[in-house]
C-alpha positions as CSV (number, residue, x, y, z in Angstrom):
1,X,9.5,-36.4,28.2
2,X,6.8,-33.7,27.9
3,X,3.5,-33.6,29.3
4,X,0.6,-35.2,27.2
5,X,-1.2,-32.0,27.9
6,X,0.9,-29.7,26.0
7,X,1.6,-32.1,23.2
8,X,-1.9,-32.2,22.2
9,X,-2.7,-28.3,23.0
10,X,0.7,-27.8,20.3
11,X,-1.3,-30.4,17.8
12,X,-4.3,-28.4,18.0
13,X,-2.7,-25.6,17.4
14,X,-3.1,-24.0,21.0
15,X,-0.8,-21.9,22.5
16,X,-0.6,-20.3,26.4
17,X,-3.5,-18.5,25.2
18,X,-5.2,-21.4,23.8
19,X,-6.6,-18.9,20.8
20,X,-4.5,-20.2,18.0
21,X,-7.6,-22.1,16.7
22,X,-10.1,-19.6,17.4
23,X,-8.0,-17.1,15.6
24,X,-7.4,-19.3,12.7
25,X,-10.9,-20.4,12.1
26,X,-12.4,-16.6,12.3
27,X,-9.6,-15.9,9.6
28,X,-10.5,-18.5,7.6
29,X,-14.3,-17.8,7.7
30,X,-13.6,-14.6,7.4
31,X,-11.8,-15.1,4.3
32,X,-14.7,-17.4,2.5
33,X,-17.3,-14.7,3.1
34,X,-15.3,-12.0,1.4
35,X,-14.9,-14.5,-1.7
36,X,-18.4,-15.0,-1.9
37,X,-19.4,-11.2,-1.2
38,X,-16.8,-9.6,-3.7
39,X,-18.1,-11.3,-6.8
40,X,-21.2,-10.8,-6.0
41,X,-20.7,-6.9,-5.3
42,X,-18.8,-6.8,-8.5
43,X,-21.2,-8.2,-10.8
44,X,-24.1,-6.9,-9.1
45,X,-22.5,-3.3,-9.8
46,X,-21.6,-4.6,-13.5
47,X,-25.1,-5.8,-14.0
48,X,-26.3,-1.6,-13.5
49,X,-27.4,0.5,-16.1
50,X,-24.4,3.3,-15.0
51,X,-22.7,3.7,-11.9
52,X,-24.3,7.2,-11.5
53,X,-25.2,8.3,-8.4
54,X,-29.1,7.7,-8.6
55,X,-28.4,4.1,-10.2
56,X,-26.1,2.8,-7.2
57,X,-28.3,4.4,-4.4
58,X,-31.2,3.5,-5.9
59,X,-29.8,-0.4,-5.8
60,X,-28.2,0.0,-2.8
61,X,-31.7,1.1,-0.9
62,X,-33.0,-2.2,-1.4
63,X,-32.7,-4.5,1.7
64,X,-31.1,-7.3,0.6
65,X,-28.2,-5.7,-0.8
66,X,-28.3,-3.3,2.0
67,X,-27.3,-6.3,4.3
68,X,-25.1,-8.1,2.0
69,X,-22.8,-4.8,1.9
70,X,-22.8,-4.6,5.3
71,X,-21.7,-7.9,5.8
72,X,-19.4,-7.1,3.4
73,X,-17.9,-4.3,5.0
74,X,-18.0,-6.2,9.0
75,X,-16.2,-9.3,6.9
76,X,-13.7,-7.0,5.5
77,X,-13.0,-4.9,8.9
78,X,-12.7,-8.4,10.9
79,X,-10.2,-10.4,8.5
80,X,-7.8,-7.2,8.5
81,X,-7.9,-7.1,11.9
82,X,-7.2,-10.5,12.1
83,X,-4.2,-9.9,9.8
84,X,-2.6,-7.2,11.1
85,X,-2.9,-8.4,15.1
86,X,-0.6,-11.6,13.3
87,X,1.9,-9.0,11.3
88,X,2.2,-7.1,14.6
89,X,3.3,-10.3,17.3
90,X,5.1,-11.8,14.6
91,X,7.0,-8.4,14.2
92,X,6.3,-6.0,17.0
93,X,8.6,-6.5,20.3
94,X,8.0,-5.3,23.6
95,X,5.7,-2.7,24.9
96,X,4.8,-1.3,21.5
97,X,3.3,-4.2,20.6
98,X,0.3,-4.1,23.3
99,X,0.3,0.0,22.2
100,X,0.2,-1.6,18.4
101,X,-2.4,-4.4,18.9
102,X,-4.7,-1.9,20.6
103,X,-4.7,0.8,18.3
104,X,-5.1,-1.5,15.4
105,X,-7.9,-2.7,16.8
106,X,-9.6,0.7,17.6
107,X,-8.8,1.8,13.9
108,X,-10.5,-1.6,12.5
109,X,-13.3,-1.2,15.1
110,X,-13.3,2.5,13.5
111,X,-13.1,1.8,9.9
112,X,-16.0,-0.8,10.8
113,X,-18.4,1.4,12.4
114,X,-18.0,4.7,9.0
115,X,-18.6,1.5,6.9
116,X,-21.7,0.5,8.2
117,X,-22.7,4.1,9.1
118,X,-21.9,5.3,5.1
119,X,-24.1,2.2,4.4
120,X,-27.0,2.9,5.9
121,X,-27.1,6.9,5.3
122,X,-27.1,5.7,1.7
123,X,-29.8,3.3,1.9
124,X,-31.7,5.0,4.4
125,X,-31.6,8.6,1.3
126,X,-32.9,6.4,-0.9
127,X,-35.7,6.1,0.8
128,X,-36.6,9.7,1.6
């Protein structure tokens, strides 16, 4: 007979780690913000006059769609990472995984930070 514990920690989708549902949840909201942000990123760049250089900085300096690309890009950054730390313990064995998980998530981390960095040194010309 198995324990009571670890029957409900298997139907709530907890492992040893008891992250399964954490994990799953972050993809998932994860996953709505980048369907609400992409639309909106795409038809707010459609709705331009050109996608010259002074027409997309120029939109991009104001505030609001200063933050909603950031967002963007931390939403984007996140749900990869999320996605690639499943690929690698579904696929990656032994010690190469912990070597695997780690870099992945200093790359993301990485990827993250330029993001948000070319972001603001966009917005912030704009302005000068």
């Amino acid at each position: 007979m198995s324990d009571p514990a670890q029957a409900l920690s298997r139907v709530l989708g907890r492992g040893s780690a008891h992250e399964g549902a954490h994990h799953w949840r972050a993809q998932r909201v994860t996953a709505l913000g980048l369907v609400l942000l992409v639309p909106w990123l795409l038809l707010s760049l459609a709705s331009l006059p050109d996608l010259g250089w002074a027409s997309v900085q120029a939109w991009m300096s104001g505030l609001g769609h200063a933050a909603l690309l950031l967002l963007l890009v931390l939403a984007a950054a996140w749900h990869s990472q999320l996605g690639v730390q499943v690929v690698i313990e579904d696929y990656v064995q032994g010690a190469a995984r912990m070597v695997a998980l780690v870099a992945s998530a200093f790359l993301h981390i990485l990827l993250a930070a330029v993001g948000v960095l070319a972001v603001m040194r966009v917005a912030f010309t704009a302005q000068l």
